[in-house]
C-alpha positions as CSV (number, residue, x, y, z in Angstrom):
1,X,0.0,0.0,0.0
2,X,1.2,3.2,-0.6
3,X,2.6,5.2,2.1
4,X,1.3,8.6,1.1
5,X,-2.1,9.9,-0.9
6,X,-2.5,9.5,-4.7
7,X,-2.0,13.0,-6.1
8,X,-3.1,15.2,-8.8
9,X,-2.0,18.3,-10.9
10,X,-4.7,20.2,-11.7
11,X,-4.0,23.5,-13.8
12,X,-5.2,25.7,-16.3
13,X,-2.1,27.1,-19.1
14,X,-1.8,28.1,-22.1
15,X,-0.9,26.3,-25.3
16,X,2.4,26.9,-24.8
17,X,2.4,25.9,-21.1
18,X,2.1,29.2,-19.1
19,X,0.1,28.9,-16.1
20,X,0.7,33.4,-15.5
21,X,-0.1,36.0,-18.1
22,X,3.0,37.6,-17.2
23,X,6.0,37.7,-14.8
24,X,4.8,40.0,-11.5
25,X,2.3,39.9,-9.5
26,X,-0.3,41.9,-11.0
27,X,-0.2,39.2,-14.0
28,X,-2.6,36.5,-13.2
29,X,-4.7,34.0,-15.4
30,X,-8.0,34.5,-13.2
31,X,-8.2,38.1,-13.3
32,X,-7.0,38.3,-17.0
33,X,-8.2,35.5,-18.9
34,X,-11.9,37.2,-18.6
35,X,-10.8,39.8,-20.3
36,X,-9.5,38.3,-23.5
37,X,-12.0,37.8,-26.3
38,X,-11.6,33.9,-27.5
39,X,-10.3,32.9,-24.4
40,X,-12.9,34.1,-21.5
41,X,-16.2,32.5,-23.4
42,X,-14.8,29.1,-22.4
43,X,-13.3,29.7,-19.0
44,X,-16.2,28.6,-17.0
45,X,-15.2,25.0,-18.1
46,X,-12.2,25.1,-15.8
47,X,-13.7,25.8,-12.6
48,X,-16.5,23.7,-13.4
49,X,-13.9,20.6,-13.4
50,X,-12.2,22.3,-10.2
51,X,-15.4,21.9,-8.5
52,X,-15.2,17.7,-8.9
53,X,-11.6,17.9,-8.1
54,X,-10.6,15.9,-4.9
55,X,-11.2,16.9,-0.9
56,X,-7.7,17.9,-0.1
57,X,-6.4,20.6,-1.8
58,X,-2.8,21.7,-2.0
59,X,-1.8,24.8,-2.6
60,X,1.0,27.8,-2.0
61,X,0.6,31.3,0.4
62,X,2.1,33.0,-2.5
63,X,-0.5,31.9,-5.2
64,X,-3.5,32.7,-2.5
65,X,-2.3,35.8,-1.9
66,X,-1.4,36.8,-5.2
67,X,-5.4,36.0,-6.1
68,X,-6.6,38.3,-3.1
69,X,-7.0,35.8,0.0
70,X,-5.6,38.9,2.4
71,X,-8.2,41.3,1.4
72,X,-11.7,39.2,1.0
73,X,-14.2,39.4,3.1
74,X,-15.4,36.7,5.7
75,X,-17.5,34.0,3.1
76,X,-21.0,33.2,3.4
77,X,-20.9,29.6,2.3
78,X,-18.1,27.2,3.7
79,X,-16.9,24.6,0.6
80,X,-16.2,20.9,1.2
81,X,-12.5,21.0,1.5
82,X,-9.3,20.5,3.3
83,X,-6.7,23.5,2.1
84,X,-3.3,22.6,2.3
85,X,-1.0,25.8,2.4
86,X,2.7,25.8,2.0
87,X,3.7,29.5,3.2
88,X,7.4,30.3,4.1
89,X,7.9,33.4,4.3
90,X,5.0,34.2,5.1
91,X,3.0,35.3,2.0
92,X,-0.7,35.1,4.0
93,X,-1.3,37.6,6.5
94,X,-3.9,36.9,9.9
95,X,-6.7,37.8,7.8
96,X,-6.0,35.7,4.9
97,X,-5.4,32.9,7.4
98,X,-9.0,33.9,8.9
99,X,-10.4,34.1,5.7
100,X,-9.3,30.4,4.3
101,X,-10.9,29.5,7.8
102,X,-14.5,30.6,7.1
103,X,-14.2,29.5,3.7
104,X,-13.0,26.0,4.3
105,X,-13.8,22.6,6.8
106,X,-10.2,22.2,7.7
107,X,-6.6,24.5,6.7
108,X,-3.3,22.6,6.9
109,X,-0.6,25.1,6.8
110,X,3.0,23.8,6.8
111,X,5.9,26.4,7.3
112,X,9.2,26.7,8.4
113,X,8.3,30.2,9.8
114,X,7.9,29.9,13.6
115,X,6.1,33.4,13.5
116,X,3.5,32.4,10.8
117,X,0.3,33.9,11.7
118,X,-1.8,30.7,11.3
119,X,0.1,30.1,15.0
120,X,-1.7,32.3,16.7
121,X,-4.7,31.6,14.8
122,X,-4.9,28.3,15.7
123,X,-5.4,29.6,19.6
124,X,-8.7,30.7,18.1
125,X,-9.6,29.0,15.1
126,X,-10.6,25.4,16.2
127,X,-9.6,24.1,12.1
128,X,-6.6,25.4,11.7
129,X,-3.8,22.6,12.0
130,X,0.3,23.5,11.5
131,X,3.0,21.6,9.8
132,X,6.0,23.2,11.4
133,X,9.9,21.8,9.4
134,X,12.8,23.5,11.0
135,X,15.1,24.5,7.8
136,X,13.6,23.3,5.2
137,X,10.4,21.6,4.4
138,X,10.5,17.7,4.1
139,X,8.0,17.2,1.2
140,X,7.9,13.2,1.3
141,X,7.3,13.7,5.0
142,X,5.1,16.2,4.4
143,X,2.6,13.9,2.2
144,X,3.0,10.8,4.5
145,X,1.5,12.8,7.3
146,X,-1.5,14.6,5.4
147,X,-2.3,10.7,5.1
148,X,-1.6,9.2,8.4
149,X,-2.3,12.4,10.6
150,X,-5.1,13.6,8.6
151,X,-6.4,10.9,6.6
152,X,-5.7,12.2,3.1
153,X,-5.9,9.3,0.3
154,X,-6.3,11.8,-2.5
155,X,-4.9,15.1,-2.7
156,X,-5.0,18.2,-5.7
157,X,-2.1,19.9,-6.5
158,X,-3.0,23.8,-7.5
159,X,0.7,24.9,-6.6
160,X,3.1,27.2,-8.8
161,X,5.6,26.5,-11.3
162,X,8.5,25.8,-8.2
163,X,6.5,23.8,-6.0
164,X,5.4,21.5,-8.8
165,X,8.8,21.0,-10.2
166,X,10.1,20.2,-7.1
167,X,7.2,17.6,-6.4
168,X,8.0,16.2,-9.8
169,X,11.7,15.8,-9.2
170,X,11.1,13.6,-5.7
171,X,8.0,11.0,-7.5
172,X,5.0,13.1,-5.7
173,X,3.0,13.7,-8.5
174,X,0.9,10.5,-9.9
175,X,-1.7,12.5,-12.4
176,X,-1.8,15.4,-14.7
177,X,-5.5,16.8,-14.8
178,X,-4.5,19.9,-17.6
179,X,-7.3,22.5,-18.8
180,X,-5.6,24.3,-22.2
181,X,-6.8,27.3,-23.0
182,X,-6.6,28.5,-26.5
183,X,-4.0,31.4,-26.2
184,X,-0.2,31.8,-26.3
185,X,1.5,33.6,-24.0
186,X,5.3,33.7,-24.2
187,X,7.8,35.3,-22.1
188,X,11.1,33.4,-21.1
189,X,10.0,34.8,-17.3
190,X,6.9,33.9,-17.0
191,X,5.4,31.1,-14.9
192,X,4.8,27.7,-16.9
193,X,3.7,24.9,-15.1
194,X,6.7,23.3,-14.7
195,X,9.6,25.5,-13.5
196,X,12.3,25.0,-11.0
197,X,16.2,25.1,-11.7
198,X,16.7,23.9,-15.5
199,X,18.7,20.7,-16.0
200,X,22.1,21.1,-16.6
201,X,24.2,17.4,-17.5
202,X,23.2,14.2,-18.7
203,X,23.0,12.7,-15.0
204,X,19.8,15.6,-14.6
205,X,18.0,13.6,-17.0
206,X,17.1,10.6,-14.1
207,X,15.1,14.3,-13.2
208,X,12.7,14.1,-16.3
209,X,9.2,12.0,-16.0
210,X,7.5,10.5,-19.1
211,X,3.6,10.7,-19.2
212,X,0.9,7.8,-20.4
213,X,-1.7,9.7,-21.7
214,X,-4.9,8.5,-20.4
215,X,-8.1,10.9,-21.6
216,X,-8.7,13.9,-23.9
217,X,-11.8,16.0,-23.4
218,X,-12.2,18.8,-26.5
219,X,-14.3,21.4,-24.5
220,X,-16.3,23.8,-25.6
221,X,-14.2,27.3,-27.3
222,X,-11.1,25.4,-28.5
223,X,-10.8,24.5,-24.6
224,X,-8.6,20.9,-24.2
225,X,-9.0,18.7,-20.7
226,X,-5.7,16.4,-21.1
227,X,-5.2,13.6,-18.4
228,X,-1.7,12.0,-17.9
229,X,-0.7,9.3,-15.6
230,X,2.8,9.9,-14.6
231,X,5.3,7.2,-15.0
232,X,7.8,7.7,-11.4
């Protein structure tokens, strides 16, 4: 049996594999892509798939900030769904931290930050739960515990470029779940799904991970849903 949950990259990119519209912060695919004729008629499709995606959902401070988590408002509604958070430095402040709370049933947060605000949320906010790492964060430790400390047998991957090439190098990613979008972006700096330091001799190449491709969807717009089992 395996020792950790069966994971899942889910992402939306471009033909050419950019998952930003550009290379700073104020360059993002959900606040742009509506505004681009040919490309925001079929956006809908994505976050209709996001909404079947699985219970645990990992993700990055850095990406939830950069969408707005700091600055919205206490939800209504909470969603069926355990957030994991991987947030250094840190990137979400208390009210993001509060906010992800209200919007969720459970928020994981692993840091190596010992002053992360989720720490003194957690006095308050009865599903808050911390993954503290001294130096560095152990991620094959890190997905062994979401499974044997909090029951995780499935888990989406929403991360950024870094975070997913990194999970890629160690064997943590079992499934591509890729929504195309009809657009080219370009830009040597920007985002793309896979990112990370480039490879750089022959003995890097032990790095690289084939795919099985295992469904194509042709969506509505010129929209693609591509699903890859990865071969580890």
């Amino acid at each position: 049996m395996q020792d950790r949950p069966i994971t899942t990259l889910y992402m939306l990119m471009s033909v050419d594999g950019k998952i930003s519209t550009g290379d700073t912060n104020e360059m993002d695919v959900d606040k742009d892509f509506p505004n681009i004729p040919g490309v925001s008629e079929g956006l809908h499709q994505y976050y209709d798939i996001e909404k079947t995606t699985d219970y645990f959902s990992l993700n990055s401070g850095k990406v939830f900030a950069k969408i707005g988590f700091n600055n919205r408002d206490i939800p209504q509604v909470k969603i069926p769904v355990v957030f994991v958070v991987i947030d250094n430095k840190p990137h979400l402040t208390e009210k993001g931290i509060n906010y992800l709370s209200k919007l969720s049933e459970k928020v994981v947060v692993v840091t190596t930050n010992n002053s992360h605000p989720a720490k003194s949320a957690s006095g308050i906010l009865e599903n808050i739960e911390i993954l503290q790492y001294e130096q560095k964060i152990d991620f094959v430790d890190m997905f062994k515990k979401l499974k044997t400390q909090f029951g995780a047998e499935r888990v989406t991957i929403q991360s950024g470029g870094a975070l997913n090439s990194e999970f890629l190098k160690l064997g943590l990613i079992d499934n591509l779940s890729i929504v195309v979008a009809p657009i080219l972006i370009g830009g040597k700096n920007t985002p793309s799904l896979i990112d990370g330091e480039s490879l750089h001799v022959v003995e890097d190449l032990q790095n690289i991970r084939a795919l099985k491709l295992e469904n194509v969807d042709v969506l509505e717009n010129s929209y693609l849903h591509l699903k890859y089992k990865v071969i580890n």
